[in-house]
FITORLO-395950 format. One record per residue: residue in three letters; x, y, z of N, C-alpha, C in turn. Coordinates in steps of 0.001 Angstrom, whole numbers, padded with zeros to 6 digits, always signed. Each point is the difference from the previous one (the first is absolute). Layout:
N
ALAXYZXYZXYZ/...
This chain:
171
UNK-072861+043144+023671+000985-000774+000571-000383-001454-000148/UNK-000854-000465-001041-000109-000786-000317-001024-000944+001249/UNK-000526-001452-000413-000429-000868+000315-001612-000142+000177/UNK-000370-001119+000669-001757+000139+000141-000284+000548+001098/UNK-000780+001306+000343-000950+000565+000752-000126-001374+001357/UNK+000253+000606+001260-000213-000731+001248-000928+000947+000397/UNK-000827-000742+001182-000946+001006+000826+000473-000284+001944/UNK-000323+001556+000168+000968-000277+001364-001488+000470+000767/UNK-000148-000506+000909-001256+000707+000957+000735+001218+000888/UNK-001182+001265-000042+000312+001021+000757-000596-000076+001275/UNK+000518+000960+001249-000353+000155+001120-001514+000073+000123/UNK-000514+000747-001312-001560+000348+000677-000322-001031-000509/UNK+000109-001345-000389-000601-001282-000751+000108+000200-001472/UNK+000371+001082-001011-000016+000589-001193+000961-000975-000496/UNK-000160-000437-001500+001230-000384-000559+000592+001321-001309/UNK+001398-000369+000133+000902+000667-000853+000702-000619-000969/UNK+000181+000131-001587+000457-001025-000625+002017+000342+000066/UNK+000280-000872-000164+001739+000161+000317+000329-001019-001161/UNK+000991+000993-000596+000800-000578-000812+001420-000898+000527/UNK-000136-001832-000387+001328-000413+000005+001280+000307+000022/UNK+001253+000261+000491+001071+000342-000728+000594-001441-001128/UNK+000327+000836-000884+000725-000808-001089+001119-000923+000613/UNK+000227-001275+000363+001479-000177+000192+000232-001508-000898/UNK-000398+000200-000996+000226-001045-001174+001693+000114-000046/UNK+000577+001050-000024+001239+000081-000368+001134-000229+000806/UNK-000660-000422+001345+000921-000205+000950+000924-001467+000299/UNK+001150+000252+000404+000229-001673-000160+000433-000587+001539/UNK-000109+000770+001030+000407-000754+001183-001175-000171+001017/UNK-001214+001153-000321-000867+000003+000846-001230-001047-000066/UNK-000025-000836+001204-000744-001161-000436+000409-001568+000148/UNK+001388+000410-000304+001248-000828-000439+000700-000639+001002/UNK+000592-001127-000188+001196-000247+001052+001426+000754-000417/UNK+000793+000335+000430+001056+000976-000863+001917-000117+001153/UNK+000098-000310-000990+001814-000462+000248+000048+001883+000905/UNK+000234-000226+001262+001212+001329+000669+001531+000306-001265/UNK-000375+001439-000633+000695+000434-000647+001496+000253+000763/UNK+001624-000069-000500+001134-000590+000278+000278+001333+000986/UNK-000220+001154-001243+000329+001598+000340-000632+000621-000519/UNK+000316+000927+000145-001373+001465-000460+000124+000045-001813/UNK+001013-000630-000781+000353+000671-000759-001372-001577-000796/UNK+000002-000436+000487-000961-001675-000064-001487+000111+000276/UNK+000076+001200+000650-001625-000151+000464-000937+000952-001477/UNK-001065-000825+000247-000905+000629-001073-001003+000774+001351/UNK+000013+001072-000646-001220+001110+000754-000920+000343-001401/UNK-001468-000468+000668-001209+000450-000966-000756+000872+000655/UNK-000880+000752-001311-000816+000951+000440-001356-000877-000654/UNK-001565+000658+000909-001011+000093-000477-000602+001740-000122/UNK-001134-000092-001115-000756+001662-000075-000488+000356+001015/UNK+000062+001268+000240-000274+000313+001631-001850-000177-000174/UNK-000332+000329-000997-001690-000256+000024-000355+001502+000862/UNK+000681+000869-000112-000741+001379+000911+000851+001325-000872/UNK-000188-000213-001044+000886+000892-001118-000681+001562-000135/UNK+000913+000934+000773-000419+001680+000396-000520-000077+001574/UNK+000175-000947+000696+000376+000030+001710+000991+000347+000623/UNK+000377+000589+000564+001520-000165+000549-000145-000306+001490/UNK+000938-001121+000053-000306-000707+001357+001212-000568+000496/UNK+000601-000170+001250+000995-000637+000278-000073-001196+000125/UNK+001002-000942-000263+000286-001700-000035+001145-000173+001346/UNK-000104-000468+000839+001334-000131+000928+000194-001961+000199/UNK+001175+000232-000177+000259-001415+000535+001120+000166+000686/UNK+000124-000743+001155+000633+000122+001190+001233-001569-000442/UNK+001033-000055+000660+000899-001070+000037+000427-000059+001345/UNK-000124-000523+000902+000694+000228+001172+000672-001112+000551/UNK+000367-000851-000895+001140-001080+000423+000476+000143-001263/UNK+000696+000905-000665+000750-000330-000823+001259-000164-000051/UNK+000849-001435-000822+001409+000068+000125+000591-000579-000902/UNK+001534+000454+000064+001056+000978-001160+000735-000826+000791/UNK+001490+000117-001002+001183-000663+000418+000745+001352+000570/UNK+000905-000065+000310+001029+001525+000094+000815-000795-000649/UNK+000895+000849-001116+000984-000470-001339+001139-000238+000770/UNK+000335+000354+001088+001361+000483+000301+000185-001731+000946/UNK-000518-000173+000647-000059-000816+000937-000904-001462-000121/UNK-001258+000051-000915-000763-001215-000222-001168+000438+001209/UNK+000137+000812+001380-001028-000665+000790-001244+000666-000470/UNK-000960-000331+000639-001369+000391-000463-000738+001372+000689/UNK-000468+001143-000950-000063+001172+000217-001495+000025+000518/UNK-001035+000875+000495-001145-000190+000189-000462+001398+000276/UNK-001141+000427-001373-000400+000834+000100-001952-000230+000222/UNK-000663+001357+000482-001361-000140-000243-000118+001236-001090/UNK-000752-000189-001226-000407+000297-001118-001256+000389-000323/UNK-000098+001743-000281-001480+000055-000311-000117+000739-001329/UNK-000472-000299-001007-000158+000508-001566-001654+000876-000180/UNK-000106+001139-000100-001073+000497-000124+000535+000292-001689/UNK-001449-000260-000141-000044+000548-001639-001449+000448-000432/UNK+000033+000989-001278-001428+000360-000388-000111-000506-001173/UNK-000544-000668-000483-000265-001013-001608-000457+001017-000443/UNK+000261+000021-001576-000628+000603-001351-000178-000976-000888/UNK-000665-001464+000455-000504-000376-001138+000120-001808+000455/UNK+001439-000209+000913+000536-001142+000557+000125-000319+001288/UNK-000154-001238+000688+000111-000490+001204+001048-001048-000133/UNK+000659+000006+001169+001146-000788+000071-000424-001509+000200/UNK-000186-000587-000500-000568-001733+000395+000624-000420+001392/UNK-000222-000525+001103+000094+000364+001278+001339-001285+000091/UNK-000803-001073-000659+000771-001394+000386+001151+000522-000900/UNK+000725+000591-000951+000509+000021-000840+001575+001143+000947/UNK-000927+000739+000616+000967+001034+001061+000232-000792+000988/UNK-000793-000847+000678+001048-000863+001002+001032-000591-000486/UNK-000175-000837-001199+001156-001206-000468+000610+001311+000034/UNK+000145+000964-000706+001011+001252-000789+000824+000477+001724/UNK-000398-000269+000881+000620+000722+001171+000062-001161+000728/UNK+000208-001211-000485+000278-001240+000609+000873-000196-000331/UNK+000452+000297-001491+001060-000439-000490+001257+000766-000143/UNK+000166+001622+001208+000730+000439+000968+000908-000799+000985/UNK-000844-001019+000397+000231-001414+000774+001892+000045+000297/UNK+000433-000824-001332+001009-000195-000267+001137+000728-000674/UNK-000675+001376-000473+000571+000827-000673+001124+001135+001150/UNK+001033-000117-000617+000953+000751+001055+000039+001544-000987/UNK-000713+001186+000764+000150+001359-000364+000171+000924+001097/UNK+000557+001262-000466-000220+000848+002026-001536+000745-000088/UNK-000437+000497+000834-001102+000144+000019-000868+000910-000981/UNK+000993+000858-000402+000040+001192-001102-001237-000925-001236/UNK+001049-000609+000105-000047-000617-001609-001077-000908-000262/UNK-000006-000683+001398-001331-000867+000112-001092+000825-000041/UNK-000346+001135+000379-001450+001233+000517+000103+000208-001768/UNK+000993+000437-000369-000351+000731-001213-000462-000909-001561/UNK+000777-001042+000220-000245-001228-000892-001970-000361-000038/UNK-000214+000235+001118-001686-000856+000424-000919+001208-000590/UNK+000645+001647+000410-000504+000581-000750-000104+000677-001360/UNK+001237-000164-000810+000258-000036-001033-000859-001130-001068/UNK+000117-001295+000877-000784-001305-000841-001608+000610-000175/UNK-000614+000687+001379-001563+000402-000347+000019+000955-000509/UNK+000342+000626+000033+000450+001667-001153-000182-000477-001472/UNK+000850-000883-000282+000283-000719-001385-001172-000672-000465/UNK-000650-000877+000696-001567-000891-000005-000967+000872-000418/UNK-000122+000427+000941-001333+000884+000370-000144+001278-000433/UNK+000853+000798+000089+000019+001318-000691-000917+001150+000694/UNK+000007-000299+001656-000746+000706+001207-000067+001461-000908/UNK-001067+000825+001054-000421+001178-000036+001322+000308+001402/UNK-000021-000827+000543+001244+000929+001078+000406-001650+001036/UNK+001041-000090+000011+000304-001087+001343+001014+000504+000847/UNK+000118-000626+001104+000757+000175+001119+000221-001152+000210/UNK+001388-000334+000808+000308-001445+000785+001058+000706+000850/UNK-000174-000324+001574+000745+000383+001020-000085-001757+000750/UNK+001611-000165+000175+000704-000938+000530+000600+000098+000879/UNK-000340-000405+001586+000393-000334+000597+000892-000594+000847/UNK+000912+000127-000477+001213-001202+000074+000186-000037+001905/UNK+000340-001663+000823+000580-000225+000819+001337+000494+000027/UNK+000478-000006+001220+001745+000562+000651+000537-001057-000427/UNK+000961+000132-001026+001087-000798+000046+001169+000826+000585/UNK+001377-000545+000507+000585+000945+000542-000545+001317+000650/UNK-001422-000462+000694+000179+001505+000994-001023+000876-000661/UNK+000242-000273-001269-000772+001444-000527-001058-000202-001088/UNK-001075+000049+000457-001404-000582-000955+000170+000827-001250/UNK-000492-000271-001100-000149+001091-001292-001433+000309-000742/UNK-000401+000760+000033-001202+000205-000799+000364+001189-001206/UNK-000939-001260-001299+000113+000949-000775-001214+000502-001084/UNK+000159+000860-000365-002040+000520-000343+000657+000448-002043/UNK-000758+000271-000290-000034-000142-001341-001497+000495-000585/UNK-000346+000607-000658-001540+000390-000828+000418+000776-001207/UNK-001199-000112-000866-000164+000517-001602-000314+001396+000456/UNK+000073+000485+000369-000062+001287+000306-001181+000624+000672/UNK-000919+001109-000245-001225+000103+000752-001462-000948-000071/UNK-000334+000034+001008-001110-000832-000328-001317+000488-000503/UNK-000497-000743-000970-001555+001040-000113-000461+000766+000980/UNK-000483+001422-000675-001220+000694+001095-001203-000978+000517/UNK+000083+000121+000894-001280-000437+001122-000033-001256+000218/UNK+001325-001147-000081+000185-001067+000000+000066+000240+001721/UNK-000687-001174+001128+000369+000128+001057+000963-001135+000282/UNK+001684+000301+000378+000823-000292+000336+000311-000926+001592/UNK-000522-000698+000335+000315-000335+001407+001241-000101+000384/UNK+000280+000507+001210+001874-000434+000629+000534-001469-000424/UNK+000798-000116-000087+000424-001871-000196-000197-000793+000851/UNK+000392+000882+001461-000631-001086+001139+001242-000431+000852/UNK+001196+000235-000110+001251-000893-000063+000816+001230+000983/UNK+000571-000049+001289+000365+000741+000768+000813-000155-000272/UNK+000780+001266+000125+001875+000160-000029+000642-001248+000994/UNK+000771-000401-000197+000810-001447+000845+000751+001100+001255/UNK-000113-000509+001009+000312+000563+001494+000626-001004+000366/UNK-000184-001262-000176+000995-001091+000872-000516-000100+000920/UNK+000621-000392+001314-000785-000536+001079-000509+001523+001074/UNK+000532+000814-000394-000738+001033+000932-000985+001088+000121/
C-alpha cells in the first residue's frame, strides 16, 4: 500500500514497523476545498485499506445530516450510519463529509437521498458488503427510516447494532 515504513511504539515498549498510506492521489485532503453545490458535484475519494484478507467493519455515523424535501424547500434531518467491509478501499473521510454536505441544498425525499450515498460508495469502493440505515426526523407526524445493504455480510464479521432508537416522540 505503498509509502516509507513508520515506526509506532507498542504497549510493552516494543516497536512495530507500519506502513504509510499512499495518499499522493488525493486532491482535497490536506487542502482548503470549495463546499461542493450538490451531490452530483461532490468528488468522493478512496485510499488502500493497507489490511488486504482482513475483514473488518468501517462505520461512520452522520447525525446532523440535512436534505431539502423537493416538495416544499424546508430542510429534512436525518442521523446516518454507513457500515461497510473494504476489499481493498477506504472511503477518504474528509471526502464523505463534503459528499454528505453537499445534501445541504439538494432537494430529494428521503428514499433517494439514503440510496444515492449508498449507491455513490458501492460504485467507489467496491465493499465486501455495506449497509446504510437512515434515520429520518418527523416531518408531518411521521419520521421515516430507511435501511438498504449489499446483501449478507461476511462470516464472522462482528456487526454492532447502529445505536439509533426507533423515534417515540415525546412519550
Amino acid at each position: 500500500m505503498g509509502g516509507a515504513p513508520i515506526r509506532r511504539l507498542n504497549a510493552d515498549w516494543s516497536m512495530t514497523e507500519m506502513t504509510k498510506t499512499d495518499v499522493s492521489g488525493l486532491s482535497q485532503l490536506g487542502a482548503k476545498v470549495d463546499l461542493p453545490q450538490s451531490p452530483e458535484d461532490a468528488v468522493l475519494e478512496r485510499v488502500p485499506s493497507g489490511h488486504a484478507g482482513t475483514d473488518f467493519v468501517v462505520r461512520f455515523t452522520a447525525p446532523e445530516f440535512t436534505s431539502l424535501c423537493p416538495m416544499t424547500g424546508q430542510p429534512d434531518f436525518a442521523h446516518i450510519v454507513i457500515d461497510y467491509v473494504p476489499d481493498g478501499w477506504l472511503v477518504e473521510s474528509k471526502s464523505l463529509k463534503l459528499f454528505l454536505h453537499s445534501f445541504r441544498n439538494h432537494g430529494a425525499f428521503h428514499e433517494d437521498c439514503t440510496m444515492e450515498i449508498a449507491k455513490r460508495l458501492v460504485s467507489l469502493l467496491s465493499p465486501k458488503w455495506l449497509r446504510i440505515g437512515a434515520y429520518w426526523y418527523p416531518r408531518g407526524g411521521i419520521p421515516i427510516d430507511v435501511f438498504w445493504q449489499t446483501g449478507n455480510p461476511p462470516e464472522g464479521v462482528w456487526l454492532p447494532d447502529q445505536g439509533v432508537p426507533t423515534y417515540r416522540g415525546r412519550g
